[in-house]
gemmi code that builds the backbone of each chain (N, CA, C; Angstrom):
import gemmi

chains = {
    "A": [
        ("UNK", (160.879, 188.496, 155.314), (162.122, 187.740, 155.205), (161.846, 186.269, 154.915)),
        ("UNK", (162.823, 185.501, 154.054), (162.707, 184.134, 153.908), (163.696, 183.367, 154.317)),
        ("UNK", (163.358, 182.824, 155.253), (164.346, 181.725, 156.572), (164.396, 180.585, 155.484)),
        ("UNK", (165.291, 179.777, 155.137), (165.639, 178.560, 154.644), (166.901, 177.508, 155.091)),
        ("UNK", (166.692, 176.549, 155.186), (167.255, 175.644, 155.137), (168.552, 175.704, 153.698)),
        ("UNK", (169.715, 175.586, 154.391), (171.079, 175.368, 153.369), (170.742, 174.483, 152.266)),
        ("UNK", (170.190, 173.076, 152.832), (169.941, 172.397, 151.668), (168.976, 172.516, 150.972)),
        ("UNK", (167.925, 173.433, 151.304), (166.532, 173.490, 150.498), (167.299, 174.305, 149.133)),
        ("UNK", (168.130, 175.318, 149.785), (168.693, 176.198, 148.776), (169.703, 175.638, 147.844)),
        ("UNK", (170.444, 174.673, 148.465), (171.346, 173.420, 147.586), (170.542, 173.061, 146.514)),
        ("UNK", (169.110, 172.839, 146.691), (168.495, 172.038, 146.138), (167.820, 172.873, 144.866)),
        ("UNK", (167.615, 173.662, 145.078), (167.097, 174.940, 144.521), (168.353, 175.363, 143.285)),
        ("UNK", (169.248, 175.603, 144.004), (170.531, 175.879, 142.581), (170.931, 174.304, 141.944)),
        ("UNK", (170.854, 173.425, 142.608), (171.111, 172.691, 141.259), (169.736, 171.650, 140.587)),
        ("UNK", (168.991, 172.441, 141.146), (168.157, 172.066, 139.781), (167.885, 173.252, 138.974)),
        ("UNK", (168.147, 174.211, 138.901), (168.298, 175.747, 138.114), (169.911, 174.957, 136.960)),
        ("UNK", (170.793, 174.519, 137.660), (171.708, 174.186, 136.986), (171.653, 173.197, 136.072)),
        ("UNK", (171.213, 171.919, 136.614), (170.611, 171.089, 135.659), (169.808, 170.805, 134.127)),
        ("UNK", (169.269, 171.506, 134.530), (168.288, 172.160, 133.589), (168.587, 173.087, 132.778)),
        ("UNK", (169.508, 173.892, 133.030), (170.399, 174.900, 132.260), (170.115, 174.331, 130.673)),
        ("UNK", (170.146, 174.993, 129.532), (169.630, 176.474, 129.709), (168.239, 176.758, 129.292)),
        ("UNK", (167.207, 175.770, 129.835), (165.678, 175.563, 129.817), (165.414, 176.655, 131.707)),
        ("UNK", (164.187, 176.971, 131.753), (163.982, 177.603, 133.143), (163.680, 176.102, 134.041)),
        ("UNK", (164.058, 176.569, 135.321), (163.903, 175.224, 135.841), (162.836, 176.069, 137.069)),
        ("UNK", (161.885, 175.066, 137.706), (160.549, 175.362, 138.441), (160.221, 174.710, 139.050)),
        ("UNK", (159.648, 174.949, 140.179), (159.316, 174.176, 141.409), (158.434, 175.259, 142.865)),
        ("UNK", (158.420, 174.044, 143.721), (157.842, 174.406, 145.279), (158.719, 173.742, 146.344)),
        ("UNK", (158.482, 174.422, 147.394), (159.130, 174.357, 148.613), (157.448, 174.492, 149.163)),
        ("UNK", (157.139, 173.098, 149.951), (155.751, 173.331, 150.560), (156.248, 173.504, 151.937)),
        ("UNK", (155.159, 173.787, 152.820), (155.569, 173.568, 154.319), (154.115, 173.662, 155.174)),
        ("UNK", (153.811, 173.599, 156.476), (152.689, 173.669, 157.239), (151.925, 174.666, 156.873)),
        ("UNK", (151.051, 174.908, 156.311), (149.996, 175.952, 156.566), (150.249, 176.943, 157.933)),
        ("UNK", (150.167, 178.166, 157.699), (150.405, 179.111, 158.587), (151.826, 179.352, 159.489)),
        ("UNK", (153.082, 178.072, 158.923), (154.028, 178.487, 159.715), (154.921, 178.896, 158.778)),
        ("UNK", (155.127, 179.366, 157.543), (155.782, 180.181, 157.021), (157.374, 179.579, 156.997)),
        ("UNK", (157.354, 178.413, 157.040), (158.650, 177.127, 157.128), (158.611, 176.280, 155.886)),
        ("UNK", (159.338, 176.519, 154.795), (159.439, 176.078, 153.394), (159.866, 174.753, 154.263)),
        ("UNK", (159.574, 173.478, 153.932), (160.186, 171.743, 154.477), (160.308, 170.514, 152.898)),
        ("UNK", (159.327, 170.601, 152.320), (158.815, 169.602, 151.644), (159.841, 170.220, 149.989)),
        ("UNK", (160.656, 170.079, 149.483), (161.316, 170.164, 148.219), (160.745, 169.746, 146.999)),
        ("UNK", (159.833, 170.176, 146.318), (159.075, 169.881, 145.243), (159.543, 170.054, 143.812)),
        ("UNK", (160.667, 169.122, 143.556), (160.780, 169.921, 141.630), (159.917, 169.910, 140.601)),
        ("UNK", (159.265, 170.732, 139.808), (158.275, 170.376, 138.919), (159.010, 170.299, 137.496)),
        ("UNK", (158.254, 169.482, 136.664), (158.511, 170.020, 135.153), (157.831, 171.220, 134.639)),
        ("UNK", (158.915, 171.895, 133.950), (159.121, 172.831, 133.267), (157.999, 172.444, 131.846)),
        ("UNK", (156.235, 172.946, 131.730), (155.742, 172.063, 130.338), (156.668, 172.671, 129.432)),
        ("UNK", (156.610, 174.267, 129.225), (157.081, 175.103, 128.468), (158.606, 174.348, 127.734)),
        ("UNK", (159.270, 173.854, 128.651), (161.233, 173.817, 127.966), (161.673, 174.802, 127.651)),
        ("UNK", (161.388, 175.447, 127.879), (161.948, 177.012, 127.087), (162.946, 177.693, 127.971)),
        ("UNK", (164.032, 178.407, 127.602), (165.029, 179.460, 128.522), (164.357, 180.689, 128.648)),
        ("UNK", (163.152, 180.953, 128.166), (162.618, 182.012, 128.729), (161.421, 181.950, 129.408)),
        ("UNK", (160.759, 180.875, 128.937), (159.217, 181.061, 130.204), (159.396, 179.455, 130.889)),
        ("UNK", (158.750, 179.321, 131.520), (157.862, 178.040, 132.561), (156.641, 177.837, 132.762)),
        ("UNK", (156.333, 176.720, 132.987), (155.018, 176.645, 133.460), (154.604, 175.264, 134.070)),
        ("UNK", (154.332, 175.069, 135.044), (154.302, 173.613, 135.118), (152.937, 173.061, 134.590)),
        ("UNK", (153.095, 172.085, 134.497), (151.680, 171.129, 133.806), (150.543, 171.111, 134.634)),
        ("UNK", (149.691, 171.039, 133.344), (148.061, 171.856, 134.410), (148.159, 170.234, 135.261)),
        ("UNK", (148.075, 168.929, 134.749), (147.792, 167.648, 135.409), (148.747, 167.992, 136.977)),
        ("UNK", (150.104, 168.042, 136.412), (150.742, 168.028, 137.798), (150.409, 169.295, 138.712)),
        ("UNK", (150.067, 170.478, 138.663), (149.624, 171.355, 139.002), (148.261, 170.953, 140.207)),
        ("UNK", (147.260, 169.809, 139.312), (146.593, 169.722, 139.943), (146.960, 168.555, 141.103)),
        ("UNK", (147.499, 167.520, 140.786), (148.296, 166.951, 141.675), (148.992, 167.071, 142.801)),
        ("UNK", (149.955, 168.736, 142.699), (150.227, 169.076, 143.822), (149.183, 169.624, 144.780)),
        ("UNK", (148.639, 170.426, 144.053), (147.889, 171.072, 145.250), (146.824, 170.289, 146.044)),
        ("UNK", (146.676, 168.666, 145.360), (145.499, 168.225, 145.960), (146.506, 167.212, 147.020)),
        ("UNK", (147.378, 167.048, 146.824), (148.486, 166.707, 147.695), (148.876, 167.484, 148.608)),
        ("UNK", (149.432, 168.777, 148.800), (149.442, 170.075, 149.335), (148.172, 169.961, 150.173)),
        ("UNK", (146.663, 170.013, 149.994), (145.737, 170.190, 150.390), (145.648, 169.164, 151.225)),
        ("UNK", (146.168, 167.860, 151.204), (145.804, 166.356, 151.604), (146.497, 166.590, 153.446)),
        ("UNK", (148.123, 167.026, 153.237), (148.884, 167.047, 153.866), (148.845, 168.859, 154.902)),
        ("UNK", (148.093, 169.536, 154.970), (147.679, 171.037, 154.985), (149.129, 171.461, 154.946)),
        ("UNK", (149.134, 171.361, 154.163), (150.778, 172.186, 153.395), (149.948, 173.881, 152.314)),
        ("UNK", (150.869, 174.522, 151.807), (150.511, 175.476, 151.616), (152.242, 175.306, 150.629)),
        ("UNK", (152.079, 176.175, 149.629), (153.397, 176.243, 148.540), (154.285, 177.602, 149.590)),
        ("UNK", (155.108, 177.499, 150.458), (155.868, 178.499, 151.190), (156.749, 179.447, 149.765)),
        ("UNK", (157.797, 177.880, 149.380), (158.270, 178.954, 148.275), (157.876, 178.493, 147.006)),
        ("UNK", (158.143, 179.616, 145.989), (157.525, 178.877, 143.953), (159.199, 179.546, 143.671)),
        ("UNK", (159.360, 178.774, 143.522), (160.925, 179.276, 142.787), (160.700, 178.907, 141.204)),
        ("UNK", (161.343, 179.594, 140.293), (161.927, 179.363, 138.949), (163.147, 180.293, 138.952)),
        ("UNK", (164.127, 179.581, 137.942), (165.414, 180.228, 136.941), (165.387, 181.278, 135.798)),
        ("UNK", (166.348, 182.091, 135.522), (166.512, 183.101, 134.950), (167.477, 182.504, 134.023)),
        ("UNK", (167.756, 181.910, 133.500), (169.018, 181.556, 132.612), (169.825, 182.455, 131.589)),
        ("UNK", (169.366, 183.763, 131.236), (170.563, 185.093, 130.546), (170.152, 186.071, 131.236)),
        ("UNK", (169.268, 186.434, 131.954), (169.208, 187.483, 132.749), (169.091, 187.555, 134.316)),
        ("UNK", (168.962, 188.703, 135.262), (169.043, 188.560, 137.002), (168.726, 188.011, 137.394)),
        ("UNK", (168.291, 187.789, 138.963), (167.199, 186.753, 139.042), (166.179, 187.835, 139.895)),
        ("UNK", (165.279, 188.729, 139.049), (164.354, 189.464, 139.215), (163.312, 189.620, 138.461)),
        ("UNK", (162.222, 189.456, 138.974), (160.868, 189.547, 138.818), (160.377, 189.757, 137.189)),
        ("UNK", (160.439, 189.320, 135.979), (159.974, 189.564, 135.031), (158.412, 190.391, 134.236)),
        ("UNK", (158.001, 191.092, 133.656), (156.616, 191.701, 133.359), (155.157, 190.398, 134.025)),
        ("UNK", (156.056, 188.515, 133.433), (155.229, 188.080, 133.160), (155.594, 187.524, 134.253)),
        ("UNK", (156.102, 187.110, 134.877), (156.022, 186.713, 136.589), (155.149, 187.100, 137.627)),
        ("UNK", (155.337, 188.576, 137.109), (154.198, 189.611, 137.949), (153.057, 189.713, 137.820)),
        ("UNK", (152.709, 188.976, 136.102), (151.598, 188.995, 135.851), (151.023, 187.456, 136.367)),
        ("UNK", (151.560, 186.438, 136.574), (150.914, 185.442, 136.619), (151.049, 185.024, 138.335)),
        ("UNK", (152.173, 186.267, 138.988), (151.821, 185.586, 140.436), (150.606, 185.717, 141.018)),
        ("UNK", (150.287, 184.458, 141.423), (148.845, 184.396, 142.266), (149.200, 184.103, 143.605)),
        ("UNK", (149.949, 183.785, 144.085), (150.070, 183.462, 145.582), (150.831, 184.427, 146.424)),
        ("UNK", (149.994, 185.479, 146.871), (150.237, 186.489, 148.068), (151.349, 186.154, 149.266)),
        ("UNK", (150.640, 184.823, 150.120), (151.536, 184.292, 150.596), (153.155, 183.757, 150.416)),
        ("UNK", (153.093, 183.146, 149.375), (154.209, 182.794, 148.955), (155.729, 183.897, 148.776)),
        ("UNK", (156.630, 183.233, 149.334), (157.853, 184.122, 148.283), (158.286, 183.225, 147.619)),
        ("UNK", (158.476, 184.602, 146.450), (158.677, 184.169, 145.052), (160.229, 184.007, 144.779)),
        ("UNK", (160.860, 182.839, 145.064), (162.386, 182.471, 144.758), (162.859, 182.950, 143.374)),
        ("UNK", (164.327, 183.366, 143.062), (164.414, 183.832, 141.404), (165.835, 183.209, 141.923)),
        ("UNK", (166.568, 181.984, 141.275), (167.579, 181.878, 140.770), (168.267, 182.556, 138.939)),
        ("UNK", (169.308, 182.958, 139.019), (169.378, 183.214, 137.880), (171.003, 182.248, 137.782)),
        ("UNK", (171.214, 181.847, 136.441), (172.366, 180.549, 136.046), (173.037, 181.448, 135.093)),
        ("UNK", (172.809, 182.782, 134.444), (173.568, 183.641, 133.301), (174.932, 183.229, 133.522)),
        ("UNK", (175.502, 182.947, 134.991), (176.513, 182.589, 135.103), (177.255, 181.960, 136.043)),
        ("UNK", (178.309, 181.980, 136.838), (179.093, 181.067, 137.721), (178.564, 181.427, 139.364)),
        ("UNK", (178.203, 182.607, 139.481), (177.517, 182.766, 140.616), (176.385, 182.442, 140.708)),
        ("UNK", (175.986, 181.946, 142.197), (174.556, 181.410, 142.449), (173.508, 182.458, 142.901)),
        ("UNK", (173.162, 182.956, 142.391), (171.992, 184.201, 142.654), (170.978, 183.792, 143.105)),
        ("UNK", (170.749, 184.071, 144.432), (169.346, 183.695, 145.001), (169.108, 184.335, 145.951)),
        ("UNK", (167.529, 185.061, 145.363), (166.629, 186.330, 145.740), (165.382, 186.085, 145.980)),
        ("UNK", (164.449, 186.411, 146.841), (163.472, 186.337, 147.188), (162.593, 187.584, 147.445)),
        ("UNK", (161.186, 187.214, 146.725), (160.857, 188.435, 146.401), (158.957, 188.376, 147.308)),
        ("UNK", (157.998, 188.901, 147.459), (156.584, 188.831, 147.651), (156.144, 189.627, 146.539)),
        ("UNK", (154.981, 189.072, 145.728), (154.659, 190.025, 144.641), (153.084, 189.593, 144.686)),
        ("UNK", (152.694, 190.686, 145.359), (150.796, 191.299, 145.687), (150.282, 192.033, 145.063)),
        ("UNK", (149.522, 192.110, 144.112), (148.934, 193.109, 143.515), (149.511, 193.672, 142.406)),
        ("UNK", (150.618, 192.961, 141.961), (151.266, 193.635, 140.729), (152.596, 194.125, 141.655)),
        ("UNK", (153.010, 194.088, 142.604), (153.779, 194.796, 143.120), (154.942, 194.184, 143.579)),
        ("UNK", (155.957, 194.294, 143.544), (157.158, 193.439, 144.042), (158.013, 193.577, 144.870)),
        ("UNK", (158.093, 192.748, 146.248), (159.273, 193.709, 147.524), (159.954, 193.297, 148.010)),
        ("UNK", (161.392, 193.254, 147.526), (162.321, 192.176, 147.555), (162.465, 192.191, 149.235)),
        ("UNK", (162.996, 191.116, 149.255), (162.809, 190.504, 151.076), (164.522, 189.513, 151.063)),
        ("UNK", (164.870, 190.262, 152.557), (165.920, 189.270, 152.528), (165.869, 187.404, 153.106)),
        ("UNK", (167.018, 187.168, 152.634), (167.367, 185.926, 152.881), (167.953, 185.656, 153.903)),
        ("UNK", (167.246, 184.467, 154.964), (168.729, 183.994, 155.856), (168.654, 182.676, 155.802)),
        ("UNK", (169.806, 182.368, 155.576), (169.863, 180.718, 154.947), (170.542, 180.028, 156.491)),
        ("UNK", (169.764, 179.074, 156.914), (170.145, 178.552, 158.100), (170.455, 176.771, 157.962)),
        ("UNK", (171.120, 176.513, 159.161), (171.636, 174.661, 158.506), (170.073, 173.886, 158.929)),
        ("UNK", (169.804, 174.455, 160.239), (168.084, 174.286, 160.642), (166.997, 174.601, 161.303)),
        ("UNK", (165.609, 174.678, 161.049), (164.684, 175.242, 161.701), (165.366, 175.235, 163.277)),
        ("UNK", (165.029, 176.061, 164.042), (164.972, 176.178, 165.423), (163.765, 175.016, 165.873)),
        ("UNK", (163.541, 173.827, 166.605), (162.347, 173.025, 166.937), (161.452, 173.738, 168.187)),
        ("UNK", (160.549, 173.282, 168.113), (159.351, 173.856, 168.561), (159.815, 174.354, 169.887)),
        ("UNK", (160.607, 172.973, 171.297), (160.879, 173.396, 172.111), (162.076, 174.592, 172.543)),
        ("UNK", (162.892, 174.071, 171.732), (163.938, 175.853, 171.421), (163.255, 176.662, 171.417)),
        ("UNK", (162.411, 177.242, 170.480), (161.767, 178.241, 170.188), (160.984, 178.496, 171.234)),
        ("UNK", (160.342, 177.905, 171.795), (159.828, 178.159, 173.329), (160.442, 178.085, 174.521)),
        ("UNK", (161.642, 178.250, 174.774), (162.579, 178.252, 175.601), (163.003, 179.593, 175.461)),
        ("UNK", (163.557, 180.093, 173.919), (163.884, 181.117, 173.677), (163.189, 182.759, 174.676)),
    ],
    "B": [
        ("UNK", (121.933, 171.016, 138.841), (123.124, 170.330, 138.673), (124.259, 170.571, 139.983)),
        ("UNK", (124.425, 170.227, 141.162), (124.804, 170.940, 142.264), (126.597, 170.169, 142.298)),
        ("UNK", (127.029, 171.180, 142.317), (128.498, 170.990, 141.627), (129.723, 171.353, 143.331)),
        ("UNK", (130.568, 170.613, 143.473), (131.718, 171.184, 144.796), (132.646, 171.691, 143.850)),
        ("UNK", (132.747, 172.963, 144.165), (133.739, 173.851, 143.760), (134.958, 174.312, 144.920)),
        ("UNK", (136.213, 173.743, 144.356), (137.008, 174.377, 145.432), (137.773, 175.821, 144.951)),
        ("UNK", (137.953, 176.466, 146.145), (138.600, 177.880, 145.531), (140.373, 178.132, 146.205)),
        ("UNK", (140.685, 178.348, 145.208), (142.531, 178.913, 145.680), (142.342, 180.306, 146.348)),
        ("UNK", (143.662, 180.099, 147.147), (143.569, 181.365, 147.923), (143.041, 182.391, 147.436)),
        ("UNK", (143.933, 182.961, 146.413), (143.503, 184.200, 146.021), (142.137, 184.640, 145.471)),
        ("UNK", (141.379, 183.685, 145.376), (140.264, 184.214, 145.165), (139.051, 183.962, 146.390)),
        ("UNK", (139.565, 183.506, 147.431), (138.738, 183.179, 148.551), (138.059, 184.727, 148.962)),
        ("UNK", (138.547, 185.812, 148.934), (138.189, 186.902, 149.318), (136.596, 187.267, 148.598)),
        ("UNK", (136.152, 186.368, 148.046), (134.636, 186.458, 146.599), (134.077, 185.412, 147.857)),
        ("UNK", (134.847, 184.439, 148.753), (134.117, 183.580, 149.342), (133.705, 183.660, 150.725)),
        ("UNK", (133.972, 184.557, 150.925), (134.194, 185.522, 152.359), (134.943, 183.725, 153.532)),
        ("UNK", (136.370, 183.642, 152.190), (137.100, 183.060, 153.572), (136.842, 181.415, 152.809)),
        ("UNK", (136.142, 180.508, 152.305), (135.336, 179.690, 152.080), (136.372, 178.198, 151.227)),
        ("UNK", (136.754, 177.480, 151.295), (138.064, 176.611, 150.442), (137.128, 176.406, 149.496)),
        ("UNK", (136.180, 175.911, 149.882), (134.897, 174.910, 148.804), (133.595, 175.675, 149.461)),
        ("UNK", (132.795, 175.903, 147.978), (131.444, 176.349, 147.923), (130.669, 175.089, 146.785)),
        ("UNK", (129.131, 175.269, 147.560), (128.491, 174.697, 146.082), (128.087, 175.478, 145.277)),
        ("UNK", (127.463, 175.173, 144.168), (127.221, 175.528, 142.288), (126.688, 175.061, 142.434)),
        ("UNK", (125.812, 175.474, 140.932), (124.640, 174.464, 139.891), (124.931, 175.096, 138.612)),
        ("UNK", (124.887, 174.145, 137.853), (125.109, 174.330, 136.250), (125.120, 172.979, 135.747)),
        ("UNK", (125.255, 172.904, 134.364), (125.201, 171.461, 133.496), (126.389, 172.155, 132.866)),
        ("UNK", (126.535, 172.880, 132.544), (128.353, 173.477, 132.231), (128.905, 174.164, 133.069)),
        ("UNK", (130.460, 174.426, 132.456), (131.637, 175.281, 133.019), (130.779, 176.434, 133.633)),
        ("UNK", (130.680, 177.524, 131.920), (130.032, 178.629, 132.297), (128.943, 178.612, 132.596)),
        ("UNK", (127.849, 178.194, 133.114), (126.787, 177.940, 134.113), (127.177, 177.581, 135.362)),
        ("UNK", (128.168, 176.955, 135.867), (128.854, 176.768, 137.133), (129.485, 178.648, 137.528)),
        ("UNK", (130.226, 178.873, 136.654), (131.018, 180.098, 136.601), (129.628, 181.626, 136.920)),
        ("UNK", (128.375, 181.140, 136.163), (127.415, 182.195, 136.091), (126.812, 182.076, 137.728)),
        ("UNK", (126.572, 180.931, 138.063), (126.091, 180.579, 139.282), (126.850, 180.755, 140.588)),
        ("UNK", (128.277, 181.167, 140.464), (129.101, 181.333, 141.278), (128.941, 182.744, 141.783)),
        ("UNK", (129.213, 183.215, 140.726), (129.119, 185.095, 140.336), (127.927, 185.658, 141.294)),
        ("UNK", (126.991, 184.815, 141.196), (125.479, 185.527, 141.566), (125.585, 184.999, 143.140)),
        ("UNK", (126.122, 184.670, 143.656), (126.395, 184.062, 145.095), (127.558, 184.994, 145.802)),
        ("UNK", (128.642, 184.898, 144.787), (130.029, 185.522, 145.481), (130.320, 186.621, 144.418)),
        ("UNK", (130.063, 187.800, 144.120), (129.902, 188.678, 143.215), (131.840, 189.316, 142.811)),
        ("UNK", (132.077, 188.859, 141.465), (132.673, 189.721, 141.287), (134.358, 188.362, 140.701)),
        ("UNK", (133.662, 187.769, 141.398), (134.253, 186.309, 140.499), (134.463, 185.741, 139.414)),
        ("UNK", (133.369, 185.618, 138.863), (133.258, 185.806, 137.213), (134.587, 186.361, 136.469)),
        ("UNK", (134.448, 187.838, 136.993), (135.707, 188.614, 136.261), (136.892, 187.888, 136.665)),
        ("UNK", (137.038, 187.407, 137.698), (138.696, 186.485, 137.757), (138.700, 185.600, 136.993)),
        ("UNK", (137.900, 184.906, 136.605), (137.676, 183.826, 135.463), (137.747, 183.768, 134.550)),
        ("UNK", (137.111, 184.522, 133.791), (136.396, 184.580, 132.432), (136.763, 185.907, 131.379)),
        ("UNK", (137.617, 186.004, 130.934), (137.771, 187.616, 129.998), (137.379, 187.382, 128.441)),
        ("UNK", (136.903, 188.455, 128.253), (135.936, 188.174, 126.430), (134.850, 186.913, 126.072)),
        ("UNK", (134.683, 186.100, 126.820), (133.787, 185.017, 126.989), (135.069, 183.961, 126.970)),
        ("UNK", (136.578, 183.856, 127.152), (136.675, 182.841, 127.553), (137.463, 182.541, 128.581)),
        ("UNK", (137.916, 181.376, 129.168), (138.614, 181.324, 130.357), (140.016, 182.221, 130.770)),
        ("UNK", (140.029, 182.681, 131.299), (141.634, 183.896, 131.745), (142.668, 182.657, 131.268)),
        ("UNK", (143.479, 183.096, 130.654), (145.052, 182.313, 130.627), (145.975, 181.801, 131.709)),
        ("UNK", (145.271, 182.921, 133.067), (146.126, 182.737, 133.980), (145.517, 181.821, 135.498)),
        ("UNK", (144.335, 180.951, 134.562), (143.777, 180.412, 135.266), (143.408, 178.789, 134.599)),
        ("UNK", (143.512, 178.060, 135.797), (143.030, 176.338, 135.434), (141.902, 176.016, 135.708)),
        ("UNK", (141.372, 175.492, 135.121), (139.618, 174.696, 135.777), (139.294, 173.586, 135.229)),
        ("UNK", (139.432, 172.808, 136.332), (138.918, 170.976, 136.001), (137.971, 170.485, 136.743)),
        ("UNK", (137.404, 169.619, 135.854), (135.905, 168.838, 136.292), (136.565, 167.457, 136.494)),
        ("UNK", (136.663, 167.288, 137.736), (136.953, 166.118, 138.315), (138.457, 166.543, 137.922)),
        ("UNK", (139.050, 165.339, 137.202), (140.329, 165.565, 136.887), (141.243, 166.003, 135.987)),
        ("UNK", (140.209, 166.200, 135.205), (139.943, 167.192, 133.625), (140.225, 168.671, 133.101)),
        ("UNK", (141.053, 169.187, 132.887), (141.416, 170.623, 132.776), (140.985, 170.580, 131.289)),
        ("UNK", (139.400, 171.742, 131.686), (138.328, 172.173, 130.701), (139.402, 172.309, 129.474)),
        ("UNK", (140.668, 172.765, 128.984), (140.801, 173.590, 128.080), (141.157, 172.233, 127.323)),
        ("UNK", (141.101, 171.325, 127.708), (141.214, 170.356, 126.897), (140.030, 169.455, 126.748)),
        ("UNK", (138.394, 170.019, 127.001), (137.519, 169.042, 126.915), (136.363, 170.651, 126.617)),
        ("UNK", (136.597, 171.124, 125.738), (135.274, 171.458, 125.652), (135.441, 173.330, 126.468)),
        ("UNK", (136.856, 174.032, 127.239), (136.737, 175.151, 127.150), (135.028, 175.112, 128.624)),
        ("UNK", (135.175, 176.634, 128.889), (133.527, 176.617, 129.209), (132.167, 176.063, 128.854)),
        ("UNK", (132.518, 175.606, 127.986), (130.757, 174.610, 127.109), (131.721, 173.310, 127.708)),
        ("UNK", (132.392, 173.027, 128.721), (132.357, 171.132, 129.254), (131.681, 171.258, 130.092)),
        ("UNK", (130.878, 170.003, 130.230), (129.928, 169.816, 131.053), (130.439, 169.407, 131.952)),
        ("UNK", (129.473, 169.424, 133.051), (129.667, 169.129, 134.840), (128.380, 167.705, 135.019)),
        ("UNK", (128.255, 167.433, 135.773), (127.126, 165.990, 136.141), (127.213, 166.375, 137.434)),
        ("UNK", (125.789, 165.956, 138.281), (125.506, 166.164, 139.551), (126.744, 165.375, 140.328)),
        ("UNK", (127.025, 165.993, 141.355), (128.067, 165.411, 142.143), (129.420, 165.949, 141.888)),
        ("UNK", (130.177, 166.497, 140.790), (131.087, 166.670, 140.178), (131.831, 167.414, 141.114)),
        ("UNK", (133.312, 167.463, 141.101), (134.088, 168.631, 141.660), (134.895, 169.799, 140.688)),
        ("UNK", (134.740, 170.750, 141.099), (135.247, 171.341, 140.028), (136.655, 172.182, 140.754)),
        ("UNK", (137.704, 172.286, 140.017), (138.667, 172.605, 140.996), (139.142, 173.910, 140.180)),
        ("UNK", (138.923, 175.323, 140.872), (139.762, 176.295, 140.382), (141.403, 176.735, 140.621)),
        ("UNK", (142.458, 176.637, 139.863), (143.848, 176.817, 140.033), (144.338, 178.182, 139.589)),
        ("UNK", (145.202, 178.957, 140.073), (145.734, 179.791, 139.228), (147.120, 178.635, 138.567)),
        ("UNK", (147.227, 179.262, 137.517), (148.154, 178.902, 136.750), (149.641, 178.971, 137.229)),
        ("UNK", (150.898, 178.087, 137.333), (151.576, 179.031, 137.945), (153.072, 178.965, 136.993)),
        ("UNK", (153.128, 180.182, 136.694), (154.070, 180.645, 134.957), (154.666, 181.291, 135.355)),
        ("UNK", (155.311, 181.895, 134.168), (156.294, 182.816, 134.424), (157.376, 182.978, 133.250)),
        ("UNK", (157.895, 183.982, 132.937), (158.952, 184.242, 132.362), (160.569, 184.255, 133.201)),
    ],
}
model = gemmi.Model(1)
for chain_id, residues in chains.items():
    chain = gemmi.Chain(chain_id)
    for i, (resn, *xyz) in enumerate(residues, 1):
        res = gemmi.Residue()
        res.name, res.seqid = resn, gemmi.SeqId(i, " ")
        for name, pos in zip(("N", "CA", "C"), xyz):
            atom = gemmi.Atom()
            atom.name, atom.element = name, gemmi.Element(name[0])
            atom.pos, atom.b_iso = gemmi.Position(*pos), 0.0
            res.add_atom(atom)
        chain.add_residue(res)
    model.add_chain(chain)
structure = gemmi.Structure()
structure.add_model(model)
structure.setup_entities()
């Protein structure tokens, strides 16, 4: 399952919208090992294209040595679908590398905000639900609980 | 040529676990050959038909090879070399 923050997901559809009708792409980083998307990352799109993405190898390397600096870890990789669902494409599947991660799919084809979350290991894809919350539970809640 | 190589998750499993290993090479693919023979089976995540996978980044220092030379760019003692998966999509 992928726990999020309302506004991470605010943030998430309108930059899918923005960008309309190019794919729009990004990260949601968060702590290493706590599985808590925090940090809102939009990337450029090198590609521009309404059908693929890719972000730039420079900024690519940028984040992650940033990511690495801060022990953050990419929680979510979201990109847009702009004429079709927002599900897992041949070449999505082929280029996901991060096990950990769920894989966000907005799709903009139209007036509804479609947003799905998926894990894709091995070629394999398993859609996972969503619960969109206003905020993390803090450490001492959660240990009270 | 003793090179810091860092590794992305997904291929840590070649590193039994490892972020950064060292190398030796005066190039890419001599870094890449020298890796292989340490952490077996690596290579193939890398490298298809003799050249770098599509679905992969590799920079020397701050340099992403495919713009300096592909596997024949050279490395210099000290160098870091940083492996990325690519991250794309349709």
């Amino acid at each position: 399952m992928l726990r999020i923050r309302r506004d991470l997901v605010d943030a998430i559809v309108a930059h899918a919208r923005r960008d309309h009708p190019d794919e729009a792409c990004g990260v949601i980083a968060g702590p290493e090992g706590a599985d808590r998307p925090e940090r809102f990352i939009p990337m450029l799109n090198a590609a521009r294209s309404p059908t693929f993405y890719e972000f730039d190898s420079a900024d690519l390397l940028k984040l992650y040595r940033e990511m690495d600096a801060n022990d953050e870890v990419p929680v979510v990789i979201y990109h847009s679908h702009t004429a079709t669902e927002a599900y897992p494409s041949r070449t999505d599947v082929s280029y996901a590398s991060e096990p950990e991660a769920h894989y966000v799919l907005v799709s903009t084809r139209d007036e509804t905000d479609e947003f799905r979350s998926y894990r894709i290991v091995d070629g394999e894809i398993t859609e996972e639900p969503v619960e969109v919350v206003t905020e993390y539970p803090s450490a001492t809640e959660a240990f009270s609980e | 040529m003793a090179v810091t190589v860092s590794i992305p998750t997904i291929l840590r499993t070649h590193t039994g676990g490892e972020k950064t290993v060292e190398a030796n090479g005066s190039t890419v693919a001599e870094v890449i050959d020298n890796l292989d023979s340490n952490h077996g089976g690596i290579k193939g995540r890398l490298v298809k038909e003799g050249t770098l996978h599509r679905f992969v980044n590799i920079y020397v220092n701050d340099e992403d090879v495919r713009f300096s030379g592909g596997l024949e760019a050279s490395v210099a003692d000290g160098d870091n070399v940083t492996i990325l998966p690519a991250v794309a999509g349709g």
